[in-house]
LOFI-770217 format. One record per residue (C-alpha): residue in one letter; y, z, x; residue number from 1. Coordinates in nm, 4 decimals, decimal comma. Each point is the difference from the previous one (the first is absolute). Example, Ala and Ser with C-alpha at 12.3 -4.5 7.8 and 13.67 -1.06 7.14 Angstrom:
# residues 2
<atom><rest>A</rest><yy>-0,4500</yy><zz>0,7800</zz><xx>1,2300</xx><nr>1</nr></atom>
<atom><rest>S</rest><yy>0,3440</yy><zz>-0,0660</zz><xx>0,1370</xx><nr>2</nr></atom>
This chain:
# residues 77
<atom><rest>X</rest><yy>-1,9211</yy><zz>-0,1113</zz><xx>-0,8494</xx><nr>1</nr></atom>
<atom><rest>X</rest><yy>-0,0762</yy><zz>0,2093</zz><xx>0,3249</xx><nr>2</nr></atom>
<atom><rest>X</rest><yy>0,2820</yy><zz>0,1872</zz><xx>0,1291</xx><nr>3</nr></atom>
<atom><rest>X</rest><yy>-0,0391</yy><zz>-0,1945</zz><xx>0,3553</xx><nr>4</nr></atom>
<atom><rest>X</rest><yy>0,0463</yy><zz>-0,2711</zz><xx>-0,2709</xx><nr>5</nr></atom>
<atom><rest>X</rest><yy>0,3383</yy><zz>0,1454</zz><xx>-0,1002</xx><nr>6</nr></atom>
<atom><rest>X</rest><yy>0,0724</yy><zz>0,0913</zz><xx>0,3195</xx><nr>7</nr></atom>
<atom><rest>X</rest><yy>0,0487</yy><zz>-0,3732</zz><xx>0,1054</xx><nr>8</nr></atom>
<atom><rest>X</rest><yy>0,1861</yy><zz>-0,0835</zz><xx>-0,3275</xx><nr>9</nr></atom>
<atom><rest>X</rest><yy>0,2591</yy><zz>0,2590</zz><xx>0,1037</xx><nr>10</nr></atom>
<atom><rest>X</rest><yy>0,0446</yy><zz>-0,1261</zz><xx>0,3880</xx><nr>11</nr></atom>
<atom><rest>X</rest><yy>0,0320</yy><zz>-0,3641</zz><xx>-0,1406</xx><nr>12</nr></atom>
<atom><rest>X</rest><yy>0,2568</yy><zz>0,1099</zz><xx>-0,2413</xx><nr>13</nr></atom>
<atom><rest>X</rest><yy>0,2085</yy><zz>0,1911</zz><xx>0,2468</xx><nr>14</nr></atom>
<atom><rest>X</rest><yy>-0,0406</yy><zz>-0,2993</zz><xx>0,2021</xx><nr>15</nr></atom>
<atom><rest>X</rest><yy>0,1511</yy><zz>-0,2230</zz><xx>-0,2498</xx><nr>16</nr></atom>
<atom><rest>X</rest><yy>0,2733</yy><zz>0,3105</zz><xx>-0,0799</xx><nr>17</nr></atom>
<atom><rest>X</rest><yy>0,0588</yy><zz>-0,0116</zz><xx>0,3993</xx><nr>18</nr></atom>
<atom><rest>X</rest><yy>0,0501</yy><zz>-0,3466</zz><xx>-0,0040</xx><nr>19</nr></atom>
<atom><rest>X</rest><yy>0,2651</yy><zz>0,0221</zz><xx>-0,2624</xx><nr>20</nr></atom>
<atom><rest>X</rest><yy>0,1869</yy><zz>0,2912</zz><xx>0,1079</xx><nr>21</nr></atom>
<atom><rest>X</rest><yy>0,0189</yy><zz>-0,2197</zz><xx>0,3247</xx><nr>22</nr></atom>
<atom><rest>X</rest><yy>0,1282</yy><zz>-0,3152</zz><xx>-0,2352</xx><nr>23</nr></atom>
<atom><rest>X</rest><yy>0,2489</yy><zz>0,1842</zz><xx>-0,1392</xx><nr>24</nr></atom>
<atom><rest>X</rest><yy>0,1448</yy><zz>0,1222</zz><xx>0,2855</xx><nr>25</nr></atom>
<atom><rest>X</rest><yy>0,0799</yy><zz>-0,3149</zz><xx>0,1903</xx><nr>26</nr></atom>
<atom><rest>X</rest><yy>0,1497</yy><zz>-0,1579</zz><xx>-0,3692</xx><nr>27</nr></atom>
<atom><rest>X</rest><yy>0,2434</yy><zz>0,3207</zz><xx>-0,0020</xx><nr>28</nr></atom>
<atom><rest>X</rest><yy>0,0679</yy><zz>-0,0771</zz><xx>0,4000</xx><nr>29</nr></atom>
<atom><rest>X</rest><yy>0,0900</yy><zz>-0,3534</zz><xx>-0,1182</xx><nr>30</nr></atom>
<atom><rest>X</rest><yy>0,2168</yy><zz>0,0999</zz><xx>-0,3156</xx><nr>31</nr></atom>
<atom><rest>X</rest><yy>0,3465</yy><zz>-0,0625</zz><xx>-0,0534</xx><nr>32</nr></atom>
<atom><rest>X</rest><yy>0,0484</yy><zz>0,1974</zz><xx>-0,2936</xx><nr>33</nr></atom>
<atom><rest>X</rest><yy>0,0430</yy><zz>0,3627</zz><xx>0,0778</xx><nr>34</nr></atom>
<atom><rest>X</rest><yy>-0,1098</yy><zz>0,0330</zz><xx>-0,3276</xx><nr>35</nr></atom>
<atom><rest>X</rest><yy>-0,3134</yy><zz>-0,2029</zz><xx>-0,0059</xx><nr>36</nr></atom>
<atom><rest>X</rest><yy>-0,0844</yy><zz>0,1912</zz><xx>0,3512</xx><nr>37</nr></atom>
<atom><rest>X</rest><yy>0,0135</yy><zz>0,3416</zz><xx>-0,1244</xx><nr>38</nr></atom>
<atom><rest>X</rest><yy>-0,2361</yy><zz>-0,0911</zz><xx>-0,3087</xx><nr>39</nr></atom>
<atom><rest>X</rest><yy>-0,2529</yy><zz>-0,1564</zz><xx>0,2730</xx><nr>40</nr></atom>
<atom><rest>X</rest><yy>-0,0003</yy><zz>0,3494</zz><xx>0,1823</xx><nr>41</nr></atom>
<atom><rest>X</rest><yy>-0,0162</yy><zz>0,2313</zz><xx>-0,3454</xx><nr>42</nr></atom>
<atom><rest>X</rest><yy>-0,3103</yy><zz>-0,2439</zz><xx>-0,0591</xx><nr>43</nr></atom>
<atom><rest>X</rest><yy>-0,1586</yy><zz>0,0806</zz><xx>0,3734</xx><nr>44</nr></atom>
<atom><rest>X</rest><yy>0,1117</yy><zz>0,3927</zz><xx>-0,0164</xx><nr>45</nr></atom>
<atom><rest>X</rest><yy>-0,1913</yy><zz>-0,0201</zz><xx>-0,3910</xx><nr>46</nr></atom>
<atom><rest>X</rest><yy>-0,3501</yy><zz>-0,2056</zz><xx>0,1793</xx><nr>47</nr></atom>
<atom><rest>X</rest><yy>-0,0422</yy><zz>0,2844</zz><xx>0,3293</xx><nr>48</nr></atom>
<atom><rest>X</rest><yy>-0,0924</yy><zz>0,2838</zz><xx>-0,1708</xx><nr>49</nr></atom>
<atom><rest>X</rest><yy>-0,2719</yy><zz>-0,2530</zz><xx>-0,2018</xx><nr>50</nr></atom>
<atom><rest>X</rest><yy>-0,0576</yy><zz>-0,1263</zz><xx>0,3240</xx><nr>51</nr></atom>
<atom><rest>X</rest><yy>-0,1107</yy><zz>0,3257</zz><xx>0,1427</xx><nr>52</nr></atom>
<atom><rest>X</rest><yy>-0,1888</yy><zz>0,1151</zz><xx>-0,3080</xx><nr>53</nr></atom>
<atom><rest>X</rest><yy>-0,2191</yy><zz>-0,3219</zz><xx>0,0433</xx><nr>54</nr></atom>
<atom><rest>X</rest><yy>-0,0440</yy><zz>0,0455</zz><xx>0,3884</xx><nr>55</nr></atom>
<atom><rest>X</rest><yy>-0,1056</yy><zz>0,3821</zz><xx>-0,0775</xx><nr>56</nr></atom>
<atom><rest>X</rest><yy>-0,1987</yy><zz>-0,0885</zz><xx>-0,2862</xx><nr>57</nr></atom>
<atom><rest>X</rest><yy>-0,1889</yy><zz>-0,2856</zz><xx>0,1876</xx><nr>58</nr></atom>
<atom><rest>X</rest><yy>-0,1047</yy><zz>0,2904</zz><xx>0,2908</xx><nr>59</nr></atom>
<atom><rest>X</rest><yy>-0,1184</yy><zz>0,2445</zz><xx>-0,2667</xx><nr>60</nr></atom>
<atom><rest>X</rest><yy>-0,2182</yy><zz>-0,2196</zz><xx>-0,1770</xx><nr>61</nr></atom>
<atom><rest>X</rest><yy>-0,0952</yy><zz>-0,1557</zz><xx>0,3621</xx><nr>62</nr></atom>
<atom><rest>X</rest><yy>-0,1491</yy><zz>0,3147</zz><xx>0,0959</xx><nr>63</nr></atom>
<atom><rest>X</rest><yy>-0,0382</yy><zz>0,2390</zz><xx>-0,3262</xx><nr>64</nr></atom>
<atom><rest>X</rest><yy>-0,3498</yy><zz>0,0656</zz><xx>0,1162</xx><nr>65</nr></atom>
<atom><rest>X</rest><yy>0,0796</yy><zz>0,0815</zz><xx>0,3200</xx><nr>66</nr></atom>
<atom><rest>X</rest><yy>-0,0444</yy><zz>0,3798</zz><xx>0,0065</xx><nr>67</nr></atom>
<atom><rest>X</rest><yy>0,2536</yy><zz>0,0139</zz><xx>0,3706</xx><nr>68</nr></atom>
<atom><rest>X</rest><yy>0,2330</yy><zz>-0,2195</zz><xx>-0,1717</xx><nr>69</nr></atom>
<atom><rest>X</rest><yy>0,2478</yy><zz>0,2446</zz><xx>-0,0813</xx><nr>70</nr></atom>
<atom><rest>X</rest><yy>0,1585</yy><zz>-0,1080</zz><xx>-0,3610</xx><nr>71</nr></atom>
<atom><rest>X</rest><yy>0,3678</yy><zz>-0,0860</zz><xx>-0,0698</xx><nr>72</nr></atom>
<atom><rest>X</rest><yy>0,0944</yy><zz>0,3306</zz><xx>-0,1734</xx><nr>73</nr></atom>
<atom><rest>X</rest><yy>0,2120</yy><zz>-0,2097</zz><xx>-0,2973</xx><nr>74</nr></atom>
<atom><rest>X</rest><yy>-0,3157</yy><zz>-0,1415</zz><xx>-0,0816</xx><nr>75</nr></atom>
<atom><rest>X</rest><yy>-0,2250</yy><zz>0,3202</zz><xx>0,0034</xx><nr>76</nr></atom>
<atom><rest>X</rest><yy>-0,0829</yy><zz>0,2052</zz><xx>-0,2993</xx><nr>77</nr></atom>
């Protein structure tokens, strides 16, 4: 597997994570249970941080190559 390969895996999953941070959000608008609400947003605040690690790790494999791409300096060794 290519890392422009990988680099597409990783946007389609943060697609799909997008989509269900999005999902989640209008079930906890609709909740009745305070309850049931606040475990819908612990879930979203627990998928953005994997939801920007996939969007940053679908750029650096994107353009790894790239020697004017300057790298994400979590990522750099």
């Amino acid at each position: 597997m290519t890392l422009a390969e990988m680099s597409g895996l990783y946007t389609e999953s943060a697609a799909a994570i997008r989509q269900r941070i999005a999902e989640l959000r209008r079930s906890a608008r609709e909740q009745d249970s305070e309850e049931e609400s606040r475990a819908l947003r612990r879930r979203i605040a627990e998928l953005t941080p994997l939801l920007q690690e996939t969007r940053e790790l679908a750029a650096l494999t994107a353009r790894y190559y790239d020697r004017s791409y300057h790298r994400h300096e979590r990522y750099t060794i």
